[in-house]
Residue, then its C-alpha position, 0 to 999 in steps of 0.5 A: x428201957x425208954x432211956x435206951x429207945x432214946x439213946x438209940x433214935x438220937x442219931x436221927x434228930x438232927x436230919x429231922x430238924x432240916x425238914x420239920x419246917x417242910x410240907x408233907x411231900x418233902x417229909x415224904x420223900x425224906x423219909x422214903x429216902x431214908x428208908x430206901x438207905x436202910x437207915x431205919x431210926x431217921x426214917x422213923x421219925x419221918x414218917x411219924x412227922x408225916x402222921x403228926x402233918x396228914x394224921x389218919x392216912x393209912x400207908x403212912x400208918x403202915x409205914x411207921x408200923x414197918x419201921x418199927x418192925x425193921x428196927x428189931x433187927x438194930x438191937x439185941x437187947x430183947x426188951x428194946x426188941x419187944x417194945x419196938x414191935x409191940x409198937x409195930x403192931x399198934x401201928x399195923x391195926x391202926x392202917x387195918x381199921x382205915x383201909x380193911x382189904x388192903x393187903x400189905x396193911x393186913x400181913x404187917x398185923x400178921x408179921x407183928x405178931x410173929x415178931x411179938x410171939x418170941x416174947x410171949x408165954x405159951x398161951x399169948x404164943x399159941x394165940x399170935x401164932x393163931x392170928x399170924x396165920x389168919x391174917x396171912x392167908x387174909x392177905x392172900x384172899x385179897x392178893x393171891x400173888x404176894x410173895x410176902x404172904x406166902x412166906x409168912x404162912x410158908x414160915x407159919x407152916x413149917x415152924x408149927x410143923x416142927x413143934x417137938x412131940x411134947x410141946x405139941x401134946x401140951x398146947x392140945x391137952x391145954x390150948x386145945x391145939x393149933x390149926x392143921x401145919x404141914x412141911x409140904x404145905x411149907x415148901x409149896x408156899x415158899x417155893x411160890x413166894x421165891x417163884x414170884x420174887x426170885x431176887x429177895x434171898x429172905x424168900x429162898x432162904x425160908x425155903x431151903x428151911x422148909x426143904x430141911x425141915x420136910x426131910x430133903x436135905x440135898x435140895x435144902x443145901x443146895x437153896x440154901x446156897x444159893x441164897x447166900x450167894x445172893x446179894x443183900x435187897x432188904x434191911x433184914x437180909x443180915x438175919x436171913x444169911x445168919x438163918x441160912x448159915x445156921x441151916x446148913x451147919x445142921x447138914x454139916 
């Protein structure tokens, strides 16, 4: 697994070594650039040198957090996947314990779990699935118009919704059940999340699934459509087409 990491920051050592001898404004700015480009695995790197230079500093903490997320979407290989987000995660709770009512540094927990949950048995699943939901709404106490907040507990709501019959009756005999998740709780949460950000096709995305999955199926082509008529504005844009795509197949 580590020889595979490796292999896949390599790229990045070469722009690392043009600013290690720089002060931390010039670490910054690379790194920011780097980010805003997409190109995730020098950003990485950046922003851990930022920590190495100004240790304990909680938006660069979560930067790294962020990148470690976003690095999900540059592998297919699922171990990679995993490490790369257990990472993100370690990163997330360090920026919570330094700065505990900021609201970004809350929903990158939340969406770290998320992420770790694909990987994990029922159980560890049913517990992620628990803390996903606990610090997104956490983050939305805290900011009630962050649009990001309300399409991870939009996306929350309408995945737990659409457990099948068994696996629904399973987790309550064993785990005791998940809290209470509904599609129109879906809908209302990503139809806001769209409405404060209308130019993130990821939001409108996750809505059109919502719409489908609450059973309003010409309203769900339609928003689906919509969003993959949309320009790419966020690095993991790629996997929301590829979910829209798949939404609508299910029309088809």
């Amino acid at each position: 697994m580590f020889s595979r990491l490796s292999r896949w920051v390599l790229s990045a050592f070469a722009i690392i070594s043009v600013v290690s001898a720089a002060n931390l404004d010039d670490v910054l700015k690379a790194a920011l650039a780097a980010e805003a480009r997409w190109d995730t695995p020098t950003a990485l790197l950046l922003f851990k040198q930022a920590d190495t230079l100004h240790p304990n500093d909680a938006v660069i903490l979560q930067k790294v957090s962020k990148q470690y997320s976003d690095a999900t979407s540059d592998t297919t290989d699922p171990v990679v996947k995993q490490h790369l987000a257990a990472e993100a995660l370690v990163y997330a709770r360090r920026a919570v314990t330094l700065e505990p009512k900021n609201p970004v540094n809350i929903l990158s927990v939340a969406i770290c779990y998320g992420k770790l949950a694909g990987f994990s048995d029922t159980r560890t699943k049913l517990e992620y699935s628990r803390h996903v939901k606990e610090f997104a709404e956490a983050a939305l106490a805290l900011k009630p118009d962050y649009d990001y907040a309300h399409h991870i507990l939009g996306r929350w709501h309408y995945e737990v919704a659409t457990l099948g019959v068994g696996t629904r009756f399973l987790v309550k005999l064993i785990y005791g059940g998940l809290p209470a998740a509904s599609t129109a709780e879906a809908v209302r949460q990503l139809r806001r999340a769209t409405e404060l950000a209308p130019e993130k096709p990821a939001h409108r995305v996750e809505l059109g699934l919502a719409l489908l999955a609450d059973g309003q199926r010409e309203l769900a082509r339609q928003i689906l459509g919509q969003a993959l008529a949309m320009p790419k504005c966020e690095k993991y844009d790629d996997e929301s087409f590829a979910r829209a795509r798949a939404g609508l197949e299910k029309l088809r």
